[in-house]
N, C-alpha and C positions, 0 to 999 in steps of 0.2 A: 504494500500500500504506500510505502515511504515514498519508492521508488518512481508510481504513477505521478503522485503529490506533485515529485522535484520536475518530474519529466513536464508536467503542465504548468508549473511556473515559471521554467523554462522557455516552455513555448511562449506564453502568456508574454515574459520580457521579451524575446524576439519580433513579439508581431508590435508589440507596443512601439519598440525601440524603431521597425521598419516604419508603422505608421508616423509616426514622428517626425523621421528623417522624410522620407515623401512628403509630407505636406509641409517641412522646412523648403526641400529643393523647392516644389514647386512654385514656391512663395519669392524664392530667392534667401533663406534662412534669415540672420539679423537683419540683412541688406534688403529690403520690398526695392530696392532699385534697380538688382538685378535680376535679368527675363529679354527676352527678346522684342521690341517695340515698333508698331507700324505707324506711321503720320495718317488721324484722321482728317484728310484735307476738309471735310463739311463741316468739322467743330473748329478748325483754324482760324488765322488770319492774319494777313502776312500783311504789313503796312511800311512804304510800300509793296505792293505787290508785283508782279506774282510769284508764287509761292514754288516750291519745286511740286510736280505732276505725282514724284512719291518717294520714302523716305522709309528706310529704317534702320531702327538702332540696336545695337547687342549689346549689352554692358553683362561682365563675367569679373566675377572675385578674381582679384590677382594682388597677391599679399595681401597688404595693409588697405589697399582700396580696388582699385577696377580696371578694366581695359574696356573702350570706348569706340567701339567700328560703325560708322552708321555710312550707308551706303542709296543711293537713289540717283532719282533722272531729275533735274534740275527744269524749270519751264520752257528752255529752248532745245529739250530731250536729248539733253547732254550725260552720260554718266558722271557720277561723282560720288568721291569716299575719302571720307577723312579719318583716322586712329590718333588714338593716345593711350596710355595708362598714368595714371596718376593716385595720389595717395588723397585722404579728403585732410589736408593739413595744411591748405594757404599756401604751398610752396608753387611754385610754376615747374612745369612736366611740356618737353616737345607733343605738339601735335604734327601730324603727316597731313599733308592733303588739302591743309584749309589755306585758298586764296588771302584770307583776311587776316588769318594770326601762327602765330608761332609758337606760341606757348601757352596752357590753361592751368588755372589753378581750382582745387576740390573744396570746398567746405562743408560738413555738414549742421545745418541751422536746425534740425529736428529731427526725430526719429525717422518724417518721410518728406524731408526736403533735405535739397543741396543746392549752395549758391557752386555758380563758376564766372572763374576772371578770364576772358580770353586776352591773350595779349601782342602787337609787333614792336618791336624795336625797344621792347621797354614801356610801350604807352597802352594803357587797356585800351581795345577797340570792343568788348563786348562784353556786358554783365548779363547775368542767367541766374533765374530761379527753377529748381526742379520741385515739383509738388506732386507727390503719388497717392492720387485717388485713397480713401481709407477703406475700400473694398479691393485695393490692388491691385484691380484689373484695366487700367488708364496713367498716366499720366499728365501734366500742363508743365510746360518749357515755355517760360514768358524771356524773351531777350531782346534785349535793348542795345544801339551803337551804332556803330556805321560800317556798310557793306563794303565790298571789294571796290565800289566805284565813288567811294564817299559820301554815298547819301545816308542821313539818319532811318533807323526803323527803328520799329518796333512791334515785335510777335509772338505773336498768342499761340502756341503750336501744342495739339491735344493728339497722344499717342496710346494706340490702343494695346494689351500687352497680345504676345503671340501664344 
């Protein structure tokens, strides 16, 4: 009888422990930020406009913070992909890819945001608030600065998780 006993609490801890860790991954564990993220262009808005035709982002644990690939067709159905990884500790991290900066910095303002500094030459060209839905299945990326051709924006960008 001992033996059944052990053998079922056993079991008991492994499916516990399984359940657990799957509904961590899928969540993205501490981090709700990371998961796979499509741009809902009908909840957006790019000002000015236009917006890229489509957009997504992967963010994945990498040490202390994330690696950052978001990849889409731009509105004259160009490709384009920019990466980084970075820590969420204010420091500034290369990014790849991006016409407007060279460098980004992480911070985390709450358990389900993060601001980021983009930066060229030393001068921020873009602040970013990340805010993740508290049902975790969305996103809002509001960014403020100036584009590759030096006009101001500012945009509201709402991304749905994959």
């Amino acid at each position: 009888m001992k033996t059944s006993w052990r053998k079922l609490q056993l079991v008991f801890v492994v499916v516990a422990a399984a359940l657990l860790a799957t509904g961590a991954l899928a969540k993205g564990g501490s981090n709700p930020m990371i998961g796979t993220w499509k741009l809902n262009p009908a909840k957006s808005k790019f000002t000015p406009g236009p917006g890229p035709k489509s957009l997504t982002v992967k963010i994945e644990p990498a040490g202390k913070g994330v690696k950052v690939t978001a990849e889409g067709v731009d509105s004259e159905d160009k490709p384009f992909a920019t990466e980084f990884t970075a820590n969420y500790d204010g420091k500034d991290y290369p990014i790849t890819g991006s016409q407007m900066a060279e460098t980004v910095s992480l911070k985390r303002t709450g358990p389900r945001t993060a601001r980021r500094i983009d930066k060229k030459d030393g001068k921020v060209v873009q602040t970013a608030n990340r805010v993740i839905a508290k049902d975790g299945k969305s996103y809002t990326f509001t960014a403020k600065g100036k584009n590759a051709k030096g006009q101001r924006y500012h945009n509201v960008q709402v991304y749905d998780r994959q």
